[in-house]
NUMIKOL-696305 format. One line per field, with one value per residue (C-alpha): residue number from 1; residue in one letter; x, y, z. Coordinates in steps of 0.02 Angstrom, whole numbers. Layout:
NUMIKOL-696305
k: [NUM / ...]
r: [a / ...]
xx: [X / ...]
yy: [Y / ...]
zz: [Z / ...]
END
This chain:
NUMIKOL-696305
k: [1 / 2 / 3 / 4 / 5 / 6 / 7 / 8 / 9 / 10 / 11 / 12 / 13 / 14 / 15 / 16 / 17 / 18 / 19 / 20 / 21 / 22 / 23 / 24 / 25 / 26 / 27 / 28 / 29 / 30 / 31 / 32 / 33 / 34 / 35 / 36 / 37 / 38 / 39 / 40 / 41 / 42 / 43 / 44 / 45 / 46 / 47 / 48 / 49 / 50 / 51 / 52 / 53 / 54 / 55 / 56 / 57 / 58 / 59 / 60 / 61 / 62 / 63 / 64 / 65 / 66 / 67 / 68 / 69 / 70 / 71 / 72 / 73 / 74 / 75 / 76 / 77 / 78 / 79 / 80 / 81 / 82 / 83 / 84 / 85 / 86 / 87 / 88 / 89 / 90 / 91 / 92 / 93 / 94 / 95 / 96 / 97 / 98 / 99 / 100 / 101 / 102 / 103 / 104 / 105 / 106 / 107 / 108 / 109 / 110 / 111 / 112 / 113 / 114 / 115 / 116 / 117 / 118 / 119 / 120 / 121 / 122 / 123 / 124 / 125 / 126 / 127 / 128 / 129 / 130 / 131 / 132 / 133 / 134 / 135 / 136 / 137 / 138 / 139 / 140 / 141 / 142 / 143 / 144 / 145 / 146 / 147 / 148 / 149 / 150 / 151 / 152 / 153 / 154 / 155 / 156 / 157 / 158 / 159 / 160 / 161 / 162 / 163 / 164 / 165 / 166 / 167 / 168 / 169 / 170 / 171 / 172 / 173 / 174 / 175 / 176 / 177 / 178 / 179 / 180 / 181 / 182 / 183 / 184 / 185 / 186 / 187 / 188 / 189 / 190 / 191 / 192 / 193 / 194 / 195 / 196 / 197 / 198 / 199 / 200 / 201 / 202 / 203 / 204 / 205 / 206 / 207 / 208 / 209 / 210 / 211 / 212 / 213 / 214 / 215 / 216 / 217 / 218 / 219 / 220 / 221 / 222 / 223 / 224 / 225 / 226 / 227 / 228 / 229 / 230 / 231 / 232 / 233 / 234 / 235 / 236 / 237 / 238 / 239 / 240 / 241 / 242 / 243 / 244 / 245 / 246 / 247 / 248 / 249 / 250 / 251 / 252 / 253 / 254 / 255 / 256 / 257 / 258 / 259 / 260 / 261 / 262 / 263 / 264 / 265 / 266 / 267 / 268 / 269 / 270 / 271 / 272 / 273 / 274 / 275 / 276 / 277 / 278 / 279 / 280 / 281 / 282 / 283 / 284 / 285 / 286 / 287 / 288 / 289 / 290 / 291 / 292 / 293 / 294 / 295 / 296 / 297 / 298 / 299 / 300 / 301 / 302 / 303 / 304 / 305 / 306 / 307 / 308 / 309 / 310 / 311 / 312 / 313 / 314 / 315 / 316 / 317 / 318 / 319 / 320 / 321 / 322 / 323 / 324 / 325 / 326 / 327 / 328 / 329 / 330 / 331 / 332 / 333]
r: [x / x / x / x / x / x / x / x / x / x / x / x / x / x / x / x / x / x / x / x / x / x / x / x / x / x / x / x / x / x / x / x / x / x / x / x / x / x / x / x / x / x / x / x / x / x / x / x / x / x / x / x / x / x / x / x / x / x / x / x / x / x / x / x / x / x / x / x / x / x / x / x / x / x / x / x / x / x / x / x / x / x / x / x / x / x / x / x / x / x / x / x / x / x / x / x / x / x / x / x / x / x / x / x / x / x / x / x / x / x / x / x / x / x / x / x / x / x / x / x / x / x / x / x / x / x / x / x / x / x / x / x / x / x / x / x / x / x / x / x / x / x / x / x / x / x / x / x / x / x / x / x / x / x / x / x / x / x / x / x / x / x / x / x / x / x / x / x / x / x / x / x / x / x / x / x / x / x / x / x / x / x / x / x / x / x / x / x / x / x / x / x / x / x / x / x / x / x / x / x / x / x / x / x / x / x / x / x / x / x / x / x / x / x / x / x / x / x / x / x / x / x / x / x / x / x / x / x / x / x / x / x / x / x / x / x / x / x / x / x / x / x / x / x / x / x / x / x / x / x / x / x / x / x / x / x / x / x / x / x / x / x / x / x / x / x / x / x / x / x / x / x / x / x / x / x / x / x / x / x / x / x / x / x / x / x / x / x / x / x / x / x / x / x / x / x / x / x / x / x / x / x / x / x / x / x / x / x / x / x / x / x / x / x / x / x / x / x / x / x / x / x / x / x / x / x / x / x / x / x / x / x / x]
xx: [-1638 / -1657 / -1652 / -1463 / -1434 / -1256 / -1182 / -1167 / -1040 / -1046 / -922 / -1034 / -1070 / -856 / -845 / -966 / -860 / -719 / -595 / -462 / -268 / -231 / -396 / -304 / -146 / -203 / -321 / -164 / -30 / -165 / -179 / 50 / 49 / -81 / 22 / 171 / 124 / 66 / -131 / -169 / -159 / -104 / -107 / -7 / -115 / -152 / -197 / -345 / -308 / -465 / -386 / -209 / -299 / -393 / -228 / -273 / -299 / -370 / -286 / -379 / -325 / -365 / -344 / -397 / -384 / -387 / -428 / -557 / -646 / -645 / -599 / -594 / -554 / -549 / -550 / -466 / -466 / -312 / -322 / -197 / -290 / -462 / -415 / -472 / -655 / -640 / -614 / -524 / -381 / -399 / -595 / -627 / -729 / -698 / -805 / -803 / -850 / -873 / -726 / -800 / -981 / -927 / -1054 / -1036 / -1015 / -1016 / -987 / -866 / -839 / -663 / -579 / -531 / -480 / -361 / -292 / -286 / -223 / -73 / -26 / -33 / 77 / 213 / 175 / 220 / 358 / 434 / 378 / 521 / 645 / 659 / 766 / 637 / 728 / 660 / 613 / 616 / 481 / 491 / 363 / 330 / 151 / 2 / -152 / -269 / -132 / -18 / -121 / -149 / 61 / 97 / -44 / -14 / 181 / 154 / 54 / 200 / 366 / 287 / 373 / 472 / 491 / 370 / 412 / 297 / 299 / 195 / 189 / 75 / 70 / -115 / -107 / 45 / -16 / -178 / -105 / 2 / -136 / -244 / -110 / -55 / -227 / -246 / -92 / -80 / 101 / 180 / 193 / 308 / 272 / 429 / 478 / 553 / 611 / 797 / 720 / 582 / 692 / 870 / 943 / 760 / 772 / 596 / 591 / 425 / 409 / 212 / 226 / 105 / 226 / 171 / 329 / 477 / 617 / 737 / 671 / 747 / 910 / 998 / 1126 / 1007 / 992 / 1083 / 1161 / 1046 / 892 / 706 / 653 / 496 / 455 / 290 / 235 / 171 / 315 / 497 / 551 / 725 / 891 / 948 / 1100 / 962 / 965 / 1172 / 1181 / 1049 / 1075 / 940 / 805 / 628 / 457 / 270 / 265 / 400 / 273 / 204 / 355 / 438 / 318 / 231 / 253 / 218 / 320 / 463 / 576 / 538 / 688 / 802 / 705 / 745 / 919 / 949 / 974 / 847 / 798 / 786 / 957 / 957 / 801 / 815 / 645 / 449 / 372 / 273 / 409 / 490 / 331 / 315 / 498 / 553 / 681 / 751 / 710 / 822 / 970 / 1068 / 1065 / 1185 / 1092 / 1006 / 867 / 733 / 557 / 448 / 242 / 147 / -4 / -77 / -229 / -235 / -237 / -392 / -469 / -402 / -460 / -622 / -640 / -625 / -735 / -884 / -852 / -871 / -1010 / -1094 / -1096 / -1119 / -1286 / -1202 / -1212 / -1362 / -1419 / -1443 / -1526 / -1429 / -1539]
yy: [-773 / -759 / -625 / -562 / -486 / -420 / -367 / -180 / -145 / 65 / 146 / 113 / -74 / -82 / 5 / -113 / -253 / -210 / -301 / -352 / -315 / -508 / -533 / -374 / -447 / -633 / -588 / -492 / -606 / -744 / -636 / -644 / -823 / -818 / -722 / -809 / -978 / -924 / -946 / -765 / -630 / -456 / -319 / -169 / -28 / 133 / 289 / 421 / 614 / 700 / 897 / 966 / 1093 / 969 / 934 / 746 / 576 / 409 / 233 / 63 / -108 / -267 / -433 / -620 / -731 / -901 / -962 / -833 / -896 / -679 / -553 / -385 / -189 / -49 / 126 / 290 / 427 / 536 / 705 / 823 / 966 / 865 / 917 / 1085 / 1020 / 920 / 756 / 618 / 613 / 456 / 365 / 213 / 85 / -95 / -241 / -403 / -514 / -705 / -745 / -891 / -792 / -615 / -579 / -452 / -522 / -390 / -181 / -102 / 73 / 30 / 196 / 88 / -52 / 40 / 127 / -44 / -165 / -8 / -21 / -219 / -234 / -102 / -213 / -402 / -309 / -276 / -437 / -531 / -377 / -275 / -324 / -428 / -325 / -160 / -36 / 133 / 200 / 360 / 378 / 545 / 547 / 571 / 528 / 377 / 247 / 311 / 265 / 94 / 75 / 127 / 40 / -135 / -108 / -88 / -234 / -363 / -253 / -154 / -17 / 83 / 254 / 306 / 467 / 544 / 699 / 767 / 964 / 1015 / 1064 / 1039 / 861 / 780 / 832 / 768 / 610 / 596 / 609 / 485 / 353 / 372 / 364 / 208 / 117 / 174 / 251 / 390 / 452 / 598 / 716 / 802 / 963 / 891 / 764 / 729 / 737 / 576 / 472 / 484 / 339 / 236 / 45 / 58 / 215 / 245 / 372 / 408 / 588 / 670 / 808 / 919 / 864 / 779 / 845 / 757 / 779 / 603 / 606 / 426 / 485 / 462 / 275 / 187 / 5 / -139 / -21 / -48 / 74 / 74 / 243 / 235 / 410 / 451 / 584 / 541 / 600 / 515 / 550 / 459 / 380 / 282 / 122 / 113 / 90 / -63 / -230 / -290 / -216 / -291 / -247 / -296 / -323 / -304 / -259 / -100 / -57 / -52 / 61 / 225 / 388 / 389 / 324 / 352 / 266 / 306 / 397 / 231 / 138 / 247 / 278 / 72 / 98 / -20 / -142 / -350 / -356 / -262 / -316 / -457 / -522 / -499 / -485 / -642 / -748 / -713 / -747 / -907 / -948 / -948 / -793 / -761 / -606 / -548 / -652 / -548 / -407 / -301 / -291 / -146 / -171 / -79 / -137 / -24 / -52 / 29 / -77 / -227 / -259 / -431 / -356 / -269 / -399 / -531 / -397 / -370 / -563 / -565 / -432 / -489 / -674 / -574 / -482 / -625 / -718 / -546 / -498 / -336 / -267 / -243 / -349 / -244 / -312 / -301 / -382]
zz: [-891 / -676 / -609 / -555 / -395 / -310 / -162 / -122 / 34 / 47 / 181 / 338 / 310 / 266 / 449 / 520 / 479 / 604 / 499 / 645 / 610 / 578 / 450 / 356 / 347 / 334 / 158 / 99 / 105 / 50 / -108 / -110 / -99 / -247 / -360 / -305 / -359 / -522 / -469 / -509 / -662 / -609 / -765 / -759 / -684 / -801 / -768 / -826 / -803 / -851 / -836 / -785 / -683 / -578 / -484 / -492 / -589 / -606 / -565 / -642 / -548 / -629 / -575 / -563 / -412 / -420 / -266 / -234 / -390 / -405 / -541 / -499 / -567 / -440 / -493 / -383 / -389 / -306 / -290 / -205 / -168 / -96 / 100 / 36 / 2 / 154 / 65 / 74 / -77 / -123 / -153 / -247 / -293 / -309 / -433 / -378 / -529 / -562 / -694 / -768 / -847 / -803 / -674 / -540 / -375 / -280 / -260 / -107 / -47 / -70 / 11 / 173 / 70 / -41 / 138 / 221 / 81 / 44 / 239 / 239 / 91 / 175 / 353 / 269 / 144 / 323 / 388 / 273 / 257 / 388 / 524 / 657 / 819 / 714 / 854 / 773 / 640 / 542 / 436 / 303 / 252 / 338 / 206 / 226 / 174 / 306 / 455 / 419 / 374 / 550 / 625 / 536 / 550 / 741 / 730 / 696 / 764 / 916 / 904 / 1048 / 956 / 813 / 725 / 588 / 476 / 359 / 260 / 365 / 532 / 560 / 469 / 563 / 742 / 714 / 640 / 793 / 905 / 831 / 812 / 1003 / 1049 / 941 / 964 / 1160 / 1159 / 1117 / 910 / 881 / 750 / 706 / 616 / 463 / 370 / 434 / 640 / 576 / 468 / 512 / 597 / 600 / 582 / 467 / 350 / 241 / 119 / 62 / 61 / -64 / -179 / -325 / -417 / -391 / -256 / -164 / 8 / 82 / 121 / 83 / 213 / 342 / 316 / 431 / 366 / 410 / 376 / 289 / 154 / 88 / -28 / -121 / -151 / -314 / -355 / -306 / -151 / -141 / -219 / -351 / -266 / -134 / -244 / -232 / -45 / -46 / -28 / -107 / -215 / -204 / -275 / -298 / -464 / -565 / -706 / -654 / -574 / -750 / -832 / -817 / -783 / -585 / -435 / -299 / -414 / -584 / -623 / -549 / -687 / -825 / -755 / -761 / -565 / -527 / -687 / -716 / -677 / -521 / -455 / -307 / -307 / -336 / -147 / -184 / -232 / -60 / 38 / -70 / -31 / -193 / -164 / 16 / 114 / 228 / 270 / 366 / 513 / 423 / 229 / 195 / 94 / -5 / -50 / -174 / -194 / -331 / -256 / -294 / -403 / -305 / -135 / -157 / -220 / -79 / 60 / -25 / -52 / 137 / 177 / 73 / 167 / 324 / 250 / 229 / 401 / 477 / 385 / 314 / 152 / 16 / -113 / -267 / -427 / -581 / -701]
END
């Protein structure tokens, strides 16, 4: 046997790469169209929790890509209490392999990837739902994820009023600042809840809750409106799902099963189920299911996150990697 080398990509060389908005959204929707035309396998994520008192757990993504002649698993971590160590709450870790022997491709930091791949997937769910006049973004949430949902979001709507809101006073004004400074306009960061969402043409929910309270307010969404929750415990009420027009998801799947999610308790109440369900995103982007069809239909689209989009954005990255001269080649065997 040769000798078997891979690809290591830590944080810096992942910087270094200065992936642009439209390579970001371009890999992602690349990895849709994959799983919409049946040239992909996505398996349900699970979950590790090591200790109750750790005040975190585990996620493991798996997937195969077709097209990207790539297999991958990514591992995070998310952990509530990590701004207290002066961490990031989410880091991961994303294997590249080759699907037809089983060799590793390649190795990525993949803390960026999981943030940008998340705000990607809430940016092209809005790219086919939301209403394409959308001016108004309230967004709860201010962890990794969140920057790159306003940032990519901005991207493709370009936005005249962006509210945000987070727990903390500290986190949202610093999130604020950064974005304006980024984006070059103003970013509110509001007092509450009801001041950032109410009456917003976009609404995202990533907040990061110990438990599950009913912080959103489906009063506050105005007909014609784009919801997107994601966070890991419920934030909405249970009567959210009644006012939509149409229900869509990633993957139907994951969405089904496990203990975690905004809309967990819709699943087990029957609120949102086969029957309910409009479409898969993929099978929209593929044109198999319409998206929106109308200004006046309100519309929901829930993401537990795609195995397939890390692997599509890493796919990219390491292609980047490659005609850049980034990255280390590590031997394996």
């Amino acid at each position: 046997m040769g000798e078997i080398r891979f690809t290591y990509l830590n944080g810096p060389d992942i910087e270094a790469l200065a992936m642009t908005d439209a390579e970001i959204l371009a890999a992602v929707e690349g990895g849709l169209l994959a799983q919409g035309r049946g040239q992909a396998v996505i398996e349900p994520r699970v979950h590790l929790e090591p200790d109750p008192a750790f005040r975190g757990h585990f996620n493991v993504l798996r997937g195969y890509i077709a097209p990207l002649e790539a297999a991958g698993v990514k591992i995070v971590g998310d952990y509530i209490d990590n701004y207290r160590q002066d961490l990031p709450s989410e880091m991961a870790l994303l294997n590249l392999f080759d699907p037809r022997n089983g060799m590793p491709k390649a190795l990525l930091d993949a803390a960026a990837i999981t943030d940008m791949r998340t705000g990607a997937l809430t940016a092209l769910g809005a790219k086919y739902l939301a209403r394409p006049d959308s001016r108004v973004l309230g967004h709860i949430g201010a962890r990794g994820t969140a920057y790159w949902n306003v940032r990519l979001l901005d991207q493709l709507f370009d936005f005249s009023e962006i509210r945000v809101h987070s727990r903390r006073p500290e986190s949202r004004d610093a999130f604020a600042e950064r974005l304006s400074r980024d984006l070059g306009k103003p970013v509110v960061a509001t007092a509450d809840w009801q001041s950032c969402l109410e009456g917003a043409d976009i609404l995202v929910e990533a907040s990061r809750l110990e438990a599950p309270e009913p912080l959103f307010k489906t009063d506050w969404v105005k007909p014609g409106a784009f919801v997107v929750p994601y966070g890991t415990m419920s934030a909405v009420e249970i009567g959210l799902t009644d006012i939509m027009d149409k229900l869509v998801v990633d993957d139907w799947g994951q969405c089904k099963g496990g203990k975690f999610g905004a809309l967990r308790a819709h699943v087990e109440a029957g609120k949102l189920s086969e029957a309910t369900l409009h479409a898969e995103l993929c099978q929209i982007v593929t044109g198999a299911r319409p998206g929106r069809e109308s200004a006046s239909e309100t519309i929901l689209f829930w993401h537990r996150g795609l195995s397939l989009s890390d692997i599509a954005l890493g796919g990219a990255m390491l292609e980047k990697a490659k005609g850049l001269g980034i990255g280390q080649s590590l031997r394996y065997a």
